[in-house]
C-alpha positions in Angstrom: 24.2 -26.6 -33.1 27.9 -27.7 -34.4 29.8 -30.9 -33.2 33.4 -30.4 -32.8 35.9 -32.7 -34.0 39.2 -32.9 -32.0 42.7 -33.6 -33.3 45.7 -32.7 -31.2 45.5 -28.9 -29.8 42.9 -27.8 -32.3 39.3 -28.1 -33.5 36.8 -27.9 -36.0 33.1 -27.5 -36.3 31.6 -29.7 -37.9 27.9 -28.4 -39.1 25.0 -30.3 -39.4 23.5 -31.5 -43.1 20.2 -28.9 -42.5 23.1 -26.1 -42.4 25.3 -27.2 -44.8 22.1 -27.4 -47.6 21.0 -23.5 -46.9 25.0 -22.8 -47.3 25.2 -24.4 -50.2 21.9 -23.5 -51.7 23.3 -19.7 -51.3 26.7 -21.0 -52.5 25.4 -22.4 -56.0 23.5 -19.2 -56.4 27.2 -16.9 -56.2 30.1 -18.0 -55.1 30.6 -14.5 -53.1 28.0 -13.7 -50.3 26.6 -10.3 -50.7 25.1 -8.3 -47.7 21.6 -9.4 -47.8 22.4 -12.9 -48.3 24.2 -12.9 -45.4 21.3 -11.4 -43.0 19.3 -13.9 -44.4 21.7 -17.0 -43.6 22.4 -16.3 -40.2 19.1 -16.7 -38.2 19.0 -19.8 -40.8 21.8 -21.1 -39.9 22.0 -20.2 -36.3 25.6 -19.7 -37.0 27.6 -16.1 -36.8 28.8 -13.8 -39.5 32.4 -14.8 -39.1 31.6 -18.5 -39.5 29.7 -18.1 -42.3 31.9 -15.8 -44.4 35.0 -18.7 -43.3 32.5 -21.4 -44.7 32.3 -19.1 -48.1 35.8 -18.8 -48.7 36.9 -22.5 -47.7 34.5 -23.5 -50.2 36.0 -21.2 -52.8 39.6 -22.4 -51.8 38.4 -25.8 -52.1 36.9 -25.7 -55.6 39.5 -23.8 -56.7 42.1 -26.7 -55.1 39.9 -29.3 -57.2 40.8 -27.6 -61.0 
């Protein structure tokens, strides 16, 4: 599902480009997930509520860092 990329003590997944496009399909449609979204993105995705929610607001912080 997720590779993980290693550096020292710590990790991150890294998520393959079929699950990044439906996260970023919902993404450009509202920058905040609502409820229903959600259920729909996680048998999508394959990935978890808490990992999806993380993805949203990384992407937030990240636009937000780019202004």
């Amino acid at each position: 599902m997720c590779g993980v990329s290693q550096h020292n003590s710590s990790y991150r997944r890294v998520f393959p480009p079929r699950i990044i496009a439906h996260l970023e399909k919902y993404f450009n449609q509202d920058a905040y997930l609502k409820e229903h979204q959600l259920t729909q993105l996680i048998p999508l995705t394959g990935l978890n509520e808490k990992q999806i929610k993380a993805w949203f607001k990384q992407k937030r912080f990240r636009l937000k860092q780019e202004l």
